[in-house]
MIVOTOR-498271 format. One line per 4 residues: for each residue x, y, z of C-alpha. Coordinates in steps of 0.02 Angstrom, whole numbers. Example, Ala and Ser with C-alpha at 12.3 -4.5 7.8 and 13.67 -1.06 7.14 Angstrom:
615:-225:390  684:-53:357 .
***
This chain:
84:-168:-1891  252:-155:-1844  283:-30:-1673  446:33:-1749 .
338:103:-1895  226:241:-1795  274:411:-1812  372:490:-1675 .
263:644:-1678  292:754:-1535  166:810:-1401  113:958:-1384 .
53:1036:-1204  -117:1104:-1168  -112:1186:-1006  69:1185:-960 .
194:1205:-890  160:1100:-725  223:1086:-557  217:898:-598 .
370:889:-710  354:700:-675  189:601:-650  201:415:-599 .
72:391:-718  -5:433:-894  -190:424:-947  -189:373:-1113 .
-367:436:-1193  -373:384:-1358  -505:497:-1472  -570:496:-1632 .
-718:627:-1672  -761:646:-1471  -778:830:-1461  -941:795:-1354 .
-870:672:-1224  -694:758:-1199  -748:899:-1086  -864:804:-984 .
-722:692:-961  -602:810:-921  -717:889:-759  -759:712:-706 .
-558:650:-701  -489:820:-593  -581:758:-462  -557:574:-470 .
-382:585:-471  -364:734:-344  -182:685:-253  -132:568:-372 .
29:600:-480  -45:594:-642  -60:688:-831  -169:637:-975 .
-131:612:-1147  -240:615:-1275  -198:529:-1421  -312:595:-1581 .
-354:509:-1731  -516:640:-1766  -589:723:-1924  -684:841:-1823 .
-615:992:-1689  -605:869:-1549  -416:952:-1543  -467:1122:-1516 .
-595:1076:-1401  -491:957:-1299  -359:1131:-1271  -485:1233:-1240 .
-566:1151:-1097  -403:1089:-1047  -339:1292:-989  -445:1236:-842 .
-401:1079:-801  -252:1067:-649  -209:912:-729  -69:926:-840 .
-132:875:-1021  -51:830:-1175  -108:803:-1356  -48:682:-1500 .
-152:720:-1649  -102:590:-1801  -137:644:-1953  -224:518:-2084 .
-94:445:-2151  -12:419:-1981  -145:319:-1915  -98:145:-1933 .
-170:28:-1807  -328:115:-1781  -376:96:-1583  -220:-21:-1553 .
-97:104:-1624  -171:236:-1540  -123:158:-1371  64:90:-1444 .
94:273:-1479  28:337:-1312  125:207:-1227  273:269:-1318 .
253:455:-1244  200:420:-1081  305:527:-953  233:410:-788 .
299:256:-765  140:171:-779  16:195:-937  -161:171:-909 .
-273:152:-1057  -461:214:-1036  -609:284:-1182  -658:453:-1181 .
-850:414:-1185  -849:403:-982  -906:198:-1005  -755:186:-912 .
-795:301:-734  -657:399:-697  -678:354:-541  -646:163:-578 .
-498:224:-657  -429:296:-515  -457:132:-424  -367:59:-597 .
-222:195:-537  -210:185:-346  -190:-29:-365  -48:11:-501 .
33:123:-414  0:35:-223  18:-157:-290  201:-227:-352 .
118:-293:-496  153:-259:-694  -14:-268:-760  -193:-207:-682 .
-354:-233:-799  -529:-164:-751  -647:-294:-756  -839:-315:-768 .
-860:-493:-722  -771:-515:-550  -830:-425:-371  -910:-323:-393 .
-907:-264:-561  -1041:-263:-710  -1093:-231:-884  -1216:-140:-805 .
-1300:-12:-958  -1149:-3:-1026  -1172:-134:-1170  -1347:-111:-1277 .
-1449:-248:-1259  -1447:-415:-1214  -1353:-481:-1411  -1212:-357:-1369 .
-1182:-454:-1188  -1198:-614:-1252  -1060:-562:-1387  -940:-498:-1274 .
-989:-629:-1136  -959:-765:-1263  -783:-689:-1339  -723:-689:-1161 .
-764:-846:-1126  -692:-910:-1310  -525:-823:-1275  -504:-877:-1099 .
-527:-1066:-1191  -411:-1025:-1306  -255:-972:-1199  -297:-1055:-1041 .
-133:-1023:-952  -89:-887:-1025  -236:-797:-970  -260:-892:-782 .
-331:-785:-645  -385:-641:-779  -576:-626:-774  -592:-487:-899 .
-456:-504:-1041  -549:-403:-1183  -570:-251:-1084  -529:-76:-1121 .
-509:-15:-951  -318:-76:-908  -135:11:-867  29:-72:-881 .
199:-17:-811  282:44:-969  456:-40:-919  376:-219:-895 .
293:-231:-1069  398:-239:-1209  298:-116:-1344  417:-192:-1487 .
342:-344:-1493  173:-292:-1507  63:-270:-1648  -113:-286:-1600 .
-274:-283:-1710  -415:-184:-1663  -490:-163:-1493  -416:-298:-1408 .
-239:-227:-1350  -260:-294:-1166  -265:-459:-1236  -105:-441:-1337 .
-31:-387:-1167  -65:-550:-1101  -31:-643:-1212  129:-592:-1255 .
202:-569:-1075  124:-747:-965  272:-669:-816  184:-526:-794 .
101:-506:-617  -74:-439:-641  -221:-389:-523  -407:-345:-583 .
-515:-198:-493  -699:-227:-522  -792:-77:-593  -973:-57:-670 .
-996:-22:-842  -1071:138:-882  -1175:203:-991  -1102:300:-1155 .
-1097:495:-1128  -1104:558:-1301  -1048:495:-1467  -1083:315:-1532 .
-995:147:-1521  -843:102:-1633  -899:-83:-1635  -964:-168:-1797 .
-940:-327:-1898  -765:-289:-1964  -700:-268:-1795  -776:-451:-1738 .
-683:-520:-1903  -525:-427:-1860  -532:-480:-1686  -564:-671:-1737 .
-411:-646:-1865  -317:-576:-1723  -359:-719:-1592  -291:-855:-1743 .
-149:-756:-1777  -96:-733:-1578  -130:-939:-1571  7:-983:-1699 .
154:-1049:-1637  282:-907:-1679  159:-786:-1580  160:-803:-1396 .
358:-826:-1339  406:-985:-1435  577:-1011:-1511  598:-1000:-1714 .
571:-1173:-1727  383:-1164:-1633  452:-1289:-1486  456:-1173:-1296 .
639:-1166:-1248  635:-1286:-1091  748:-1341:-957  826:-1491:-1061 .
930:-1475:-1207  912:-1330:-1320  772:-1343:-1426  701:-1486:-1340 .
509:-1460:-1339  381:-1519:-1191  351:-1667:-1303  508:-1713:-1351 .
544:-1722:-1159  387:-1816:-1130  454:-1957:-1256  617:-1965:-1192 .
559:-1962:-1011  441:-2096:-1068  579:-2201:-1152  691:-2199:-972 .
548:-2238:-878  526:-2407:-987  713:-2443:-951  676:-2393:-786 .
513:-2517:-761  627:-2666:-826  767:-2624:-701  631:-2623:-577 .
562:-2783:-640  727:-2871:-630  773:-2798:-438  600:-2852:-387 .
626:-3018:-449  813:-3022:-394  768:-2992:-207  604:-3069:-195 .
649:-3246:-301  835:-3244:-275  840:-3165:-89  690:-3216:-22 .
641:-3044:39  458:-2995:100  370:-2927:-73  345:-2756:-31 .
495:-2749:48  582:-2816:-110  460:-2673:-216  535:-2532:-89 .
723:-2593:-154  697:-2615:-300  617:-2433:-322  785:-2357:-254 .
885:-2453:-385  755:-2379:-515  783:-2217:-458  959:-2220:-492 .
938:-2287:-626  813:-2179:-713  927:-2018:-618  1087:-2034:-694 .
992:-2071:-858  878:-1909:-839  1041:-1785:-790  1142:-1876:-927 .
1025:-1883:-1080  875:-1772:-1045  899:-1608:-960  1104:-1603:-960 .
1124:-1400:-932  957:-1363:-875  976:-1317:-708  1173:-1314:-695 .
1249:-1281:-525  1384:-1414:-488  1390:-1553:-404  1313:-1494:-252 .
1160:-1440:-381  1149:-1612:-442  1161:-1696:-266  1035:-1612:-245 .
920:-1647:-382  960:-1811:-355  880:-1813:-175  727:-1725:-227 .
707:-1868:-381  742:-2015:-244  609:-1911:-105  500:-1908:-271 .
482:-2085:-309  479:-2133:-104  335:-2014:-76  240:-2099:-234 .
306:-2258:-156  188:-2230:6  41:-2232:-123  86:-2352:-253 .
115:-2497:-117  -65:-2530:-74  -106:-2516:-234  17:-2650:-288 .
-78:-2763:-150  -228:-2748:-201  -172:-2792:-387  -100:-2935:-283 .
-267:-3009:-207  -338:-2979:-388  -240:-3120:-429  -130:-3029:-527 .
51:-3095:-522  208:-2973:-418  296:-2925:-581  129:-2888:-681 .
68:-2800:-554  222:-2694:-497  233:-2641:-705  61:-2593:-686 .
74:-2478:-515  224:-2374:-616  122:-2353:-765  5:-2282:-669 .
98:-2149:-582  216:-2104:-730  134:-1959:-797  122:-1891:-611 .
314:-1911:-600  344:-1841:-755  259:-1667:-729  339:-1640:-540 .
505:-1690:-619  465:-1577:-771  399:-1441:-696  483:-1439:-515 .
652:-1514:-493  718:-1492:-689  613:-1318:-712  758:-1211:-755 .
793:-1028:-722  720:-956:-885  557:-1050:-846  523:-954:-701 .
430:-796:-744  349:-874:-891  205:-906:-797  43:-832:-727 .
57:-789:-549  -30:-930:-452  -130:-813:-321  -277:-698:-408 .
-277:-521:-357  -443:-437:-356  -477:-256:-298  -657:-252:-275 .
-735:-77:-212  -886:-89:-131  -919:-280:-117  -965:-410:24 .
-828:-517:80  -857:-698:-19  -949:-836:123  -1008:-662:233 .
-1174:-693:278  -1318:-551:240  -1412:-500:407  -1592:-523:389 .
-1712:-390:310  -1805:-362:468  -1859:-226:549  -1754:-269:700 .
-1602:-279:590  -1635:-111:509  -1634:-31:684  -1487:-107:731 .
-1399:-43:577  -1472:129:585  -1395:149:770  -1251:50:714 .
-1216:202:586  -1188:345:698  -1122:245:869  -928:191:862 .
-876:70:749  -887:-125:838  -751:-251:790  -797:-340:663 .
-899:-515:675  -796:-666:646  -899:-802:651  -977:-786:508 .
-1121:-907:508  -1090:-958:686  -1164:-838:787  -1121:-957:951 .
-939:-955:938  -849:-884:1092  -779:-713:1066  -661:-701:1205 .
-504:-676:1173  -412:-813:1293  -215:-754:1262  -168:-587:1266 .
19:-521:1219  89:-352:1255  231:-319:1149  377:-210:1212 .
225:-93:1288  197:-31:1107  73:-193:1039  -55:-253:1124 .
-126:-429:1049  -280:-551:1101  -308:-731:1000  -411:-866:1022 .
-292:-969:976  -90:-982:1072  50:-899:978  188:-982:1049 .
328:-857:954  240:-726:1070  235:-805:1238  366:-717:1308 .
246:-576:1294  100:-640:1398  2:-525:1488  -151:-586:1542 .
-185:-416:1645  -216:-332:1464  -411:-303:1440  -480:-379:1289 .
-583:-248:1222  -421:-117:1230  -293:-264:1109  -235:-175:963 .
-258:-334:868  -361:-467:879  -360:-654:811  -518:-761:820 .
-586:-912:720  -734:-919:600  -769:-973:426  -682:-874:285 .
-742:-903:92  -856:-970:5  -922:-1147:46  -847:-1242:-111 .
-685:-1274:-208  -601:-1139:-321  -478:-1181:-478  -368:-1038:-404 .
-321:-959:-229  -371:-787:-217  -339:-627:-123  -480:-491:-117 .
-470:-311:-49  -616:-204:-14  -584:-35:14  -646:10:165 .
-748:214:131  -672:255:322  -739:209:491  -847:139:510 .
-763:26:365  -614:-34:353  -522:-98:214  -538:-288:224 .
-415:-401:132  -464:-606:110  -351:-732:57  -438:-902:-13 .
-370:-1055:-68  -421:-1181:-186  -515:-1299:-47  -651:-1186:-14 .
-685:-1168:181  -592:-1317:211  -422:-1227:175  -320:-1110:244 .
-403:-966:234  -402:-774:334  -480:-617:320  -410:-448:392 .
-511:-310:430  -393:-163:435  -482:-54:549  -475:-12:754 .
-445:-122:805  -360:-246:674  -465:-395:687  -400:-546:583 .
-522:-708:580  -426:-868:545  -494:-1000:481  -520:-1192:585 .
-396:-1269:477  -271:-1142:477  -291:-1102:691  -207:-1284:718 .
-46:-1221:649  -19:-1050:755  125:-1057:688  86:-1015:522 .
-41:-889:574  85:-794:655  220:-784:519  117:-787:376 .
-6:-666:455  8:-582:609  195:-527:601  169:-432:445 .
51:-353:534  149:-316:708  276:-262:606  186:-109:525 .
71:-62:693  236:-42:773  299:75:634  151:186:675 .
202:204:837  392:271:829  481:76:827  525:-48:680 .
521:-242:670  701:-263:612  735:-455:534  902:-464:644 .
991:-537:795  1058:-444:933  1179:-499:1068  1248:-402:1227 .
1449:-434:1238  1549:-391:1383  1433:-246:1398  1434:-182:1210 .
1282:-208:1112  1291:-307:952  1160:-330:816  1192:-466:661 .
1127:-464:496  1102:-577:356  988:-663:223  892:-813:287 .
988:-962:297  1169:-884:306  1234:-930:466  1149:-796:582 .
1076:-922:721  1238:-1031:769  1340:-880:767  1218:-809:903 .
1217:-991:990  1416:-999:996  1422:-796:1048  1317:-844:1200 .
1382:-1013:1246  1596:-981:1219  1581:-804:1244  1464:-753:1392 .
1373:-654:1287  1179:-605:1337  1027:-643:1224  909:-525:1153 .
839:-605:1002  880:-711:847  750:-674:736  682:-515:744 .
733:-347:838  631:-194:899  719:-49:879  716:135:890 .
765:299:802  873:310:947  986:153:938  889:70:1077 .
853:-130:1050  718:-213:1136  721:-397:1193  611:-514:1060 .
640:-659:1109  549:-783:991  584:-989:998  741:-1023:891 .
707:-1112:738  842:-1249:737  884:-1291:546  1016:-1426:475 .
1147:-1325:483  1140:-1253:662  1142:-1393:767  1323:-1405:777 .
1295:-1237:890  1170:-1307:1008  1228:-1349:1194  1128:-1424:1292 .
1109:-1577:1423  945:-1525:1444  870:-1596:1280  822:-1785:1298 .
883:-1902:1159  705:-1898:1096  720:-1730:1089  888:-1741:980 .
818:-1879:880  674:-1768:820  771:-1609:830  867:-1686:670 .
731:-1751:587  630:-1561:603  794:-1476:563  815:-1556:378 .
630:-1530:347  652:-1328:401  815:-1298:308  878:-1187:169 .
841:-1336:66  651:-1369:141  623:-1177:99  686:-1182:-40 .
559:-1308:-102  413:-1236:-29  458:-1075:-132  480:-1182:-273 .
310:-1248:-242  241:-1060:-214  244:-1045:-406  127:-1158:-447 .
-61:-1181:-432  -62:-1258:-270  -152:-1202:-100  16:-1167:-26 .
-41:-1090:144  -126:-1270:172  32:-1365:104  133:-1261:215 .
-7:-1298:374  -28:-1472:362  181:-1496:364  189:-1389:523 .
45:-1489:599  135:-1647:544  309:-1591:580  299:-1458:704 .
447:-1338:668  606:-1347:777  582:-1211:912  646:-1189:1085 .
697:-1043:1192  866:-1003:1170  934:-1068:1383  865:-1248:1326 .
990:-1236:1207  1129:-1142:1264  1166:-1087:1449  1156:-900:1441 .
1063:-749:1522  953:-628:1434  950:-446:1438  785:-339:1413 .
865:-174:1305  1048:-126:1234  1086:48:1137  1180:-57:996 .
1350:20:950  1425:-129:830  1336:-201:678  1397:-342:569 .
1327:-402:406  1367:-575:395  1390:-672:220  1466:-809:155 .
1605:-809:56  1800:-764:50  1846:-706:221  1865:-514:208 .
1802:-363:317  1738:-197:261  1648:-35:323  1496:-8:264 .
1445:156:252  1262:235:314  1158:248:156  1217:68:119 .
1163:-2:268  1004:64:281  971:-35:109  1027:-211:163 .
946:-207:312  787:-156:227  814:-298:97  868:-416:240 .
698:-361:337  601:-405:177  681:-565:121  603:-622:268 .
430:-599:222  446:-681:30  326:-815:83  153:-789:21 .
40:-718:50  119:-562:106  180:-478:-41  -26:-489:-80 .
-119:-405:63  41:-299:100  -5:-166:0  -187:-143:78 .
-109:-99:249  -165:42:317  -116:110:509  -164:272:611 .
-205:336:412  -26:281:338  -36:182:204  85:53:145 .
195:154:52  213:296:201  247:154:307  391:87:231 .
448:279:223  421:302:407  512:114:433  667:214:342 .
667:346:455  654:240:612  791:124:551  891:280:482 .
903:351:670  912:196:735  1102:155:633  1148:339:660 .
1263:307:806  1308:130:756  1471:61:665  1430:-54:517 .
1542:-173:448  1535:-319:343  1609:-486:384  1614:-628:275 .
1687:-809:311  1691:-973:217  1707:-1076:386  1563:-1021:488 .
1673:-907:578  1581:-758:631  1578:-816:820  1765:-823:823 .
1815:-660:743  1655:-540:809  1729:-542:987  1920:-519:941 .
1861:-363:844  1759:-288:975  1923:-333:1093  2044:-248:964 .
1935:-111:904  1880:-10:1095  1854:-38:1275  1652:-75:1277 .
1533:84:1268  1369:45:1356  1330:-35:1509  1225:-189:1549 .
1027:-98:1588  1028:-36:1772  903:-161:1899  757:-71:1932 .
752:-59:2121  539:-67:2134  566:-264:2146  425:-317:2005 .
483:-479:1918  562:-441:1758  526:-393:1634  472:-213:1684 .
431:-99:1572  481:77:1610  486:258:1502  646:340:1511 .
672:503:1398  837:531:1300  917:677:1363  843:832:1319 .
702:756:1257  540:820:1346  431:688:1456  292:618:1374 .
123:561:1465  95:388:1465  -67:319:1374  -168:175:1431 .
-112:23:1333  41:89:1261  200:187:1306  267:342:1256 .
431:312:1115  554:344:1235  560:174:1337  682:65:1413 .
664:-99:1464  759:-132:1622  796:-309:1714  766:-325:1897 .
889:-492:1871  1031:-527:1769  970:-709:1786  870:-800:1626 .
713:-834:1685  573:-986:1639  432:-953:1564  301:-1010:1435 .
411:-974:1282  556:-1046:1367  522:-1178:1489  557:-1353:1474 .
459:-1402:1330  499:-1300:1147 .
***
């Protein structure tokens, strides 16, 4: 059936006109002879979806008066509702058309497909809606065999689960990447965002029009919500023989090559040469790698026979001659044009390719020896060791350093997303059925709500919370483990039953492996439960694993592995989570850095990796300028800045900016080795790596344990002073490029710092437990709202400009502007005169603002942060080791 082909027949409105002239989403109901089930449905949705913006549309393929019965129930419905009734000879496609044409009329943005019997709750559906709508995702699908979901009654008898168990498991065999990470492909229950699927190229048989969803679009980002199968209300089940035949017919038909995104030809269009298929690039790749081995055959012999060098010496040279080799035939013959770029794009190819073989090196060495003391002879041997690792090479060459641009959403997204109402946390431990235990969970009900347990299985671990951090007097924080980004913040005086959020260790997930990471939410029902959100990688236990409870407090259990990188906990983690408590309370986490100069405060902006950190380094060390922070800035609606001052991270490109005598050339030896692992270029990689099936948390752990990143306070670096609060009256957006300078007006600023603020967050696995945040009852969406309005105020009495440079410049022209522009506008903070050591935290209303009360662990919005010293100071953060 061809989508183009369906009538445009127009819709006619039941109970209108709305209010709601336009609902983020459309029910799709499609009918045929369901006079029974459509009015019970229609009570049971108005409730379910009380609040959200949504209509229905029922689209009608009956004999009977389900039409007149649908309008006349609908008169009471507040739910605006739609009917289009096709006539017989309109009806092509049966179910599946019915949902194409639906699709087609939707007014939301999202369509979500459900039956009419009620076998789909209404109230699963408005799970289905609130992940669509809260969840950046294309593509949400109820399913019955994840969390806790279930056939339940809903299927009669035990033939009709082992059919629909066994198709599942047959289609998930028979498009194994295509549908990765989706537990439930032949359900019913799904919704889609209309503007992500293409309807065009769909033509679907039968019931099955999820699976031609998947199929068809492998970019699409989908999450599952769990749901129980119910019972059927009225009416009787559409499922026979013909429809198993037409589904088998539609799962062959979906499997030929023309069907699922191929070129004409049937060969994927890859990153080599057009029209070059997977295999094709396998051959070739194989027939350089046999050039390859004897050019590797011949250096071997040349420096081990000819030069008399050490053997596995000679096999270490004669694999970067190989390498060469095999590179310049690879760019030449292979992939020429499929990643473009330039010469600094193929320099840099070329590096990964020559890291590529020396990593495989490290492992193909001792096996080389022990082919040695086989008896085998050096050049048998070493031909034997590159056999062996060629097909390893191949893929991470394939799929990693030659996977061109159009590759990259033609994949399943490597991290499962699984909305799961009413389930256990995976690996939580059930108490005991003893009478004890019921007690305890009777007065547990109706006294205040405890922080959650976090050593799960390990009732002996220590609970006390051994660091504490108050941040800007807004945050409080208590860990287990040492944050060093937060040190600055210490306060040990803070109780640890009063931290805001909390960080222990425990065991998260289930004991053993899984083939795919996973991040669950569980909806918390209100206190006493919170929504908890769990993130679990492939290693089981053994990987880097968390689990948030997003209550009061927010208590976040780490697992072992992942505590010995604090590091990662803290970016990865906790700062996503800092960044939308303070939001609650009146400030914003704002990814910038913010100088004072000659009195005038200054805030930069830019996307990671620009230049932002050296031009702070040189503003402080050639122009006397005062530190604030680097990194990130907490600001208020009132154009206040607050000191942050987190460790610098030192990449390749900044050293030129760091002056110190202080370092020790250990230090500065390491410093450059760190600083080329955590540049643009490291990142890069590690996002590369994101993409794919791997537990990228632990990747990303086990390099920060290995090679802890480049951090030290900013006075081991530069020789400079640090001030505790500015009202910021210059901002510069700093890019690279042809040297120009512009104003940038209000509305446009607000937007780039907001994108600038969320570029740094794209590692996962933010962008997958984001969305589950929830603070003093905002969710995530209100919260980025409220983070508009804060930032909004904040930029209200600032001047924004951008200022691009193609020399690294920023340093030299920021102060000559400030010079040329006006005389500076705010003084340096006034010493507080009580004599505590700084920093002392102090409320101070704007004028004409009334005075607020201060609370116990927090301070009122209206605070400045006065220095008793103009002096930098030594502390844990900054003291003499980073």
């Amino acid at each position: 059936m061809d989508g183009n082909r369906i009538p445009r027949t127009e819709c006619s409105e039941l109970n209108g006109p709305h209010t709601l002239v336009r609902p983020r989403l459309t029910l799709v109901v499609p009918t045929r002879n369901e006079r029974e089930s459509v009015p019970l449905l229609l009570r049971a949705l108005e409730p379910a979806f009380d609040g959200l913006p949504a209509e229905i549309l029922f689209v009608d393929d009956s004999d009977d008066d389900t039409p007149e019965t649908a309008a006349r129930h609908a008169r009471d419905c507040r739910m605006p509702v739609r009917m289009l009734h096709r006539e017989k000879d309109a009806r092509e496609g049966g179910l599946a058309g019915a949902v194409l044409a639906g699709a087609r009329h939707a007014r939301g943005e999202w369509a979500l497909v459900m039956d009419a019997d009620l076998q789909h709750p209404p109230e699963a559906a408005a799970a289905l809606a609130r992940t669509a709508l809260g969840h950046g995702v294309d593509i949400v699908v109820g399913t019955r065999y994840a969390g806790s979901g279930s056939t339940g009654d809903g299927l009669d008898g035990p033939i009709r689960r082992l059919v629909s168990r066994g198709s599942t498991l047959v289609t998930k065999a028979v498009f194994p990447h295509r549908l990765a990470g989706v537990s439930d492909p032949m359900s019913g229950l799904f919704a889609f965002r209309t503007a992500a699927i293409d309807l065009d190229r769909l033509s679907p048989l039968g019931f099955k029009v999820l699976l031609e969803l998947l199929v068809r679009h492998p970019g699409a980002r989908v999450a599952e919500v769990s749901y129980r199968f119910a019972p059927r209300a009225a009416g009787t089940s559409k499922a026979s023989l013909r429809e198993g035949l037409r589904f088998l017919r539609h799962l062959a038909r979906l499997r030929r090559p023309g069907a699922t995104g191929r070129t004409e030809s049937g060969r994927h269009a890859g990153p080599g040469r057009p029209g070059m298929s997977a295999t094709a690039r396998f051959l070739a790749f194989g027939l350089i790698g046999v050039s390859g081995i004897a050019v590797n055959t011949a250096a071997l012999w040349f420096f081990h026979t000819v030069a008399g060098v050490q053997h596995l010496v000679s096999a270490t040279l004669a694999t970067q001659v190989s390498s060469l080799w095999n590179f310049a035939l690879l760019e030449t013959l292979v992939y020429h044009g499929g990643r473009g770029g330039g010469r600094r794009a193929v320099l840099m190819r070329g590096l990964a390719f020559l890291a590529l073989n020396n990593l495989l090196l490290l492992g193909r060495l001792p096996f080389l020896e022990w082919l040695l003391h086989t008896g085998m002879g050096l050049l048998t041997a070493n031909v034997v060791s590159l056999v062996a690792l060629f097909v390893a090479r191949f893929l991470f060459s394939d799929l990693v350093i030659y996977r061109g641009p159009r590759d990259h959403g033609a994949r399943r997204d490597p991290v499962r997303v699984l909305v799961a109402p009413g389930s256990v946390p995976p690996g939580t431990p059930k108490p005991a059925a003893t009478a004890q235990a019921t007690a305890q969970a009777a007065s547990q009900a109706t006294a205040p709500a405890p922080e959650p347990k976090s050593s799960a299985g390990h009732p002996k671990r220590p609970r006390y919370l051994t660091y504490r951090y108050d941040i800007a007097g807004t945050v409080t924080i208590g860990s287990q483990i040492r944050l060093p980004e937060l040190e600055f913040f210490r306060a040990q005086w803070v109780p640890p039953d009063s931290c805001d959020i909390t960080v222990r260790v425990g065991d998260v997930g289930r004991r053993f492996p899984r083939h795919r990471a996973v991040m669950t939410e569980i909806p918390g029902r209100g206190a006493p439960q919170p929504t908890t959100v769990q993130y679990e990688e492939q290693l089981g236990r053994l990987g880097a694993n968390f689990r948030v409870d997003i209550g009061d407090p927010i208590a976040v259990l780490v697992s072992p592995f992942l505590a010995r990188s604090p590091h990662v906990v803290y970016t990865n983690v906790l700062e996503a989570l800092l960044r939308f408590v303070l939001v609650a309370r009146g400030r914003m986490l704002l990814h910038s850095a913010c100088v004072e100069l000659g009195g005038t405060g200054v805030m930069l902006s830019a996307l990671t990796d620009t230049g932002k950190t050296s031009t702070v380094l040189r503003l402080l060390s050639e122009h006397e300028g005062r530190f604030l922070s680097d990194d990130m800035t907490v600001v208020d609606a009132h154009g206040n800045a607050l000191c942050f001052p987190k460790p610098l991270t030192i990449s390749a490109h900044t050293l030129h900016a760091v002056r110190s005598d202080d370092l020790t050339p250990h230090e500065w030896h390491r410093l450059q080795r760190q600083s080329r692992l955590h540049s643009k270029e490291g990142r890069s990689f590690a996002f590369t790596l994101a993409r794919h099936n791997l537990p990228i948390m632990s990747v990303n752990a086990v390099t920060q344990i290995l090679v802890p990143p480049p951090k030290y306070a900013v006075d081991r670096l530069v020789s400079c002073r640090l001030s505790s609060a500015v009202k910021v009256t210059e901002l510069f957006v700093i890019e690279r490029g042809a040297p120009r300078l512009s104003d940038l007006g209000h509305e446009d600023t607000v937007s780039r710092l907001l994108v600038n603020t969320e570029d740094a967050y794209g590692f996962p696995p933010f962008r997958y437990f984001a969305p589950a945040i929830t603070v003093a009852g905002l969710d995530h969406a209100q919260l980025r709202s409220r983070e508009r309005e804060v930032l909004t105020g904040f930029l209200s009495g600032v001047r924004s400009r951008v200022l691009a440079s193609d020399r690294f410049g920023w340093a030299d022209e920021i102060p000559r502007l400030l010079a040329a522009d006006r005389p500076p506008t705010n003084g340096r903070p006034v010493p507080a005169a009580d004599g505590h050591p700084w920093p002392h935290w102090e409320p101070e209303a704007p004028e004409g603002a009334p005075p607020l009360p201060m609370r116990s662990g927090a301070l009122p919005p209206y605070t400045t942060l006065r220095s008793d010293s103009g002096a930098s100071r030594e502390n844990d953060a900054g003291g003499k080791t980073p």
